[in-house]
N, C-alpha and C positions, 0 to 999 in steps of 0.2 A: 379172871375176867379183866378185860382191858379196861381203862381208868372211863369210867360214864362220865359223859357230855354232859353240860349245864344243864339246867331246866332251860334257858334261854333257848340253849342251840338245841335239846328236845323239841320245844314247841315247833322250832321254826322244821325241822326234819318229820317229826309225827304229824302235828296239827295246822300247817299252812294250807295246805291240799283241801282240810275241811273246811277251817274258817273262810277264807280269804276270796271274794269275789261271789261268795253267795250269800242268799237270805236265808237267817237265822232267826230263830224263835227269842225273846227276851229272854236274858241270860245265859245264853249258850255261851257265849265266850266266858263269863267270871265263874257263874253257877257251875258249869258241866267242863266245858276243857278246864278251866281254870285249877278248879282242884285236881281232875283224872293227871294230871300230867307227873305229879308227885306221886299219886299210888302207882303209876307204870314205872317212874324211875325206883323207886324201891322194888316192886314186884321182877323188874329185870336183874335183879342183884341174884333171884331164886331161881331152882328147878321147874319154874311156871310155865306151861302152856296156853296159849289164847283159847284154845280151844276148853281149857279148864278152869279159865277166868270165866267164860261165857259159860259154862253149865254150872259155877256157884254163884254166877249174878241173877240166875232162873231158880237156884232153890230160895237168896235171899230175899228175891223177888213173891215167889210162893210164900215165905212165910211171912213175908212183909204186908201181902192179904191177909192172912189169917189173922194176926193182931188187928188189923182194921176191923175187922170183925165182931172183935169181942168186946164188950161191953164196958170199955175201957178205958179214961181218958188218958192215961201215961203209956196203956198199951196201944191207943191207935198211933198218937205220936210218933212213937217206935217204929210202929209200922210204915210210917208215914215216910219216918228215915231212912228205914230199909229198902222201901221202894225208891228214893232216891239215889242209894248206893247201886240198886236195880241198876237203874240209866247210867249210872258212872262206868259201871262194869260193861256198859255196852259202847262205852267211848277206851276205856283202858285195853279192852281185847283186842281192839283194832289198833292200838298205837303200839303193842306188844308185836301184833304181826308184821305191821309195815317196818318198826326196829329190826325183827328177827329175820325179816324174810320171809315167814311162816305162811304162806295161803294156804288155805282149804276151803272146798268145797262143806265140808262138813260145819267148820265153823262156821259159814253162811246160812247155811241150812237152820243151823242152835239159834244163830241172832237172829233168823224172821220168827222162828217158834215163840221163842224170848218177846218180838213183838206183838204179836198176835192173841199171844196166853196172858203176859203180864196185866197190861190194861185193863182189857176186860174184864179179870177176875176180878182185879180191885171197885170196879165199878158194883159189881155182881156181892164183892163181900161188905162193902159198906152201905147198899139199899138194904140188903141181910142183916145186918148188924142192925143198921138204924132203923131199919123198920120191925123192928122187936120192941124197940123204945119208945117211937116217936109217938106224938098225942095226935101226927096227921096219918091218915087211915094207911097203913101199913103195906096194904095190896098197891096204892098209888105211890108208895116209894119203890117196891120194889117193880112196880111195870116202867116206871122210867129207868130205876137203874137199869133194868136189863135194856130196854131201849138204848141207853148211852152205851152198856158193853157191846150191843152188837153192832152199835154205830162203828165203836173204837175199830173194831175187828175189819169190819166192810172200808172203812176210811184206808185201813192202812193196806188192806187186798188191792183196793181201786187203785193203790199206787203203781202197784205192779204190772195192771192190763196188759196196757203200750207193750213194755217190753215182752209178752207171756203171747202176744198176736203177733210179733213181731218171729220171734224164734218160731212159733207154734205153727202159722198159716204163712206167714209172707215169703220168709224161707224156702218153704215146700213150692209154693209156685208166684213165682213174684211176677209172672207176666200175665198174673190176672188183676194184679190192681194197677188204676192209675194212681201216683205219689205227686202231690206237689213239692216245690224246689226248697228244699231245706233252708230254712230261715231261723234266726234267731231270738223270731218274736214267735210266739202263736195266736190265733185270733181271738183268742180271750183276752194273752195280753197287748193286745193290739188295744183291744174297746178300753182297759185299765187305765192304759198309756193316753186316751187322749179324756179318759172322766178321772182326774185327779182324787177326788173327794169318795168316788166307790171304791177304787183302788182302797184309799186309806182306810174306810171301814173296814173295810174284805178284809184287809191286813190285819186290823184289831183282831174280828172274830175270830179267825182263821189262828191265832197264838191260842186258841185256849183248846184246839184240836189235839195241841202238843202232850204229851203226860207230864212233864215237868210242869206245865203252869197249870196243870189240874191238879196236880201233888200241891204244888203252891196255895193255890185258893182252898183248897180243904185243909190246909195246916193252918189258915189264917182264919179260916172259917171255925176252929176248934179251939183258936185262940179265944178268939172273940166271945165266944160260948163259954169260955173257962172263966172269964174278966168281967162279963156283966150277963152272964144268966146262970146262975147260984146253980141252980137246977139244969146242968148241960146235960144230963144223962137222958133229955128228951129230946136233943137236938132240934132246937126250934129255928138254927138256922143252917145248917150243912143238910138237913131234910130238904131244904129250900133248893138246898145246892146239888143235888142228884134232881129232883124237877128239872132244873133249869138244862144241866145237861143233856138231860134225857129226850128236853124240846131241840136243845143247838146242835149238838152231834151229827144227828138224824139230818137237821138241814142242811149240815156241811156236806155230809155225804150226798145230798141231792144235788145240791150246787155242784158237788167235782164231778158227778156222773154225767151234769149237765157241760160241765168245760168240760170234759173227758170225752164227751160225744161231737163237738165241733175241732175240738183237737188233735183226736186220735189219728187222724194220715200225717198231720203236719210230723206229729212226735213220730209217728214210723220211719219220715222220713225223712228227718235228722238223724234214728237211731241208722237207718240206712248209710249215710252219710259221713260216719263215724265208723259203721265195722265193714262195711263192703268198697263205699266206693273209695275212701282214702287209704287201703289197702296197696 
């Protein structure tokens, strides 16, 4: 194998395209490229497939719920880990394919599975878990966790609409809609752009949508449990901490359905813009 590029000159050829000109979630750049950059230049040394990165970041992800689950404070931590390696594996497969050349369809297809299954499970294994333990009534941990898993799951469908109306209906007969003129604002962020101070909120909440800063607050949240409540095994505050999701989630997903529905021609018709008319 020919002599591997710095990390330097890695980042700048895998990870520019991601980082660079878009909004990211708190710690994207150190937490998540930061490290994946070194396990892809080691993993490019091996016989590795992206596509076999991605189906062991979904078992380590699988069994990284199952430890959250059990009744365990050194085993959720684990867990906790594991589902963080989850997300790394979902940054390394991609920086493996764009080095190799490799697309697939298929690997596309493993990474939304990988979204859509990891999340929520973990949601789903820690009301399970904790509501076996907790001293607050157990049926109310586990109706919001499931709330928050199926938030997780609808947030990150809703992402995909635009594109799924665009291919699915517009395509087939595009001269039954009228499009407005492709712009690089939409009228959500129109209203953001001139109320400074919602924008910034929006931004806040809108980071804890992410799985990473959820992995975050429940690692910190079992900290704190470990350090000043002798007694963690009733979880008196990561109990707290699925409530709260199970209330925010649910609104997030209202709020995008709700910018999704004043949005949704403007995005058609930039996606427009992009594969038809600059063709």
């Amino acid at each position: 194998m020919k002599n591997m590029e710095s990390i330097k000159q890695l980042r700048q050829m895998l990870q520019a395209e991601k980082v660079e000109g878009r909004e990211r979630p708190w710690g994207y750049g150190l937490f998540q490229r930061g490290p994946s950059i070194y396990i892809t230049r080691l993993l490019l040394t091996l016989p590795i497939t992206p596509n076999q990165v991605t189906f062991a970041g979904i078992l380590i992800g699988l069994l990284g719920c199952y430890l959250v689950y059990l009744p365990n404070f050194w085993l959720n931590l684990t867990g906790i880990f594991l589902l963080y390696c989850n997300i790394l594996s979902d940054k390394i497969d991609g920086e493996m394919a764009r080095y190799k050349k490799i697309f697939s369809l298929r690997g596309i297809y493993l990474d939304n599975i990988n979204h859509l299954v990891i999340p929520p499970l973990f949601f789903l294994a820690a009301a399970f878990g904790i509501g076996s333990t907790t001293t607050i009534n157990p049926i109310l941990i586990i109706f919001f966790g499931t709330t928050a898993a199926l938030a997780m799951s609808l947030i990150r469908t809703g992402w995909s609409i635009a594109p799924q109306i665009f291919a699915k209906k517009y395509l087939k007969r595009p001269e039954l809609f009228s499009l407005p003129q492709p712009t690089i604002e939409t009228a959500i962020e129109k209203i953001k752009k001139r109320h400074t101070v919602l924008k910034t909120m929006l931004g806040v909440v809108h980071q804890f949508q992410e799985f990473f800063m959820i992995l975050m607050v429940f690692f910190v949240g079992l900290i704190v449990e470990r350090m000043f409540f002798p007694d963690h095994f009733f979880h008196p505050l990561t109990s707290w901490l699925i409530v709260a999701f199970g209330i925010l989630l649910p609104l997030i997903f209202i709020e995008n359905c709700i910018k999704g529905f004043f949005d949704v021609e403007q995005k058609i018709a930039d996606l427009k813009s992009r594969f038809i008319d600059l063709k």
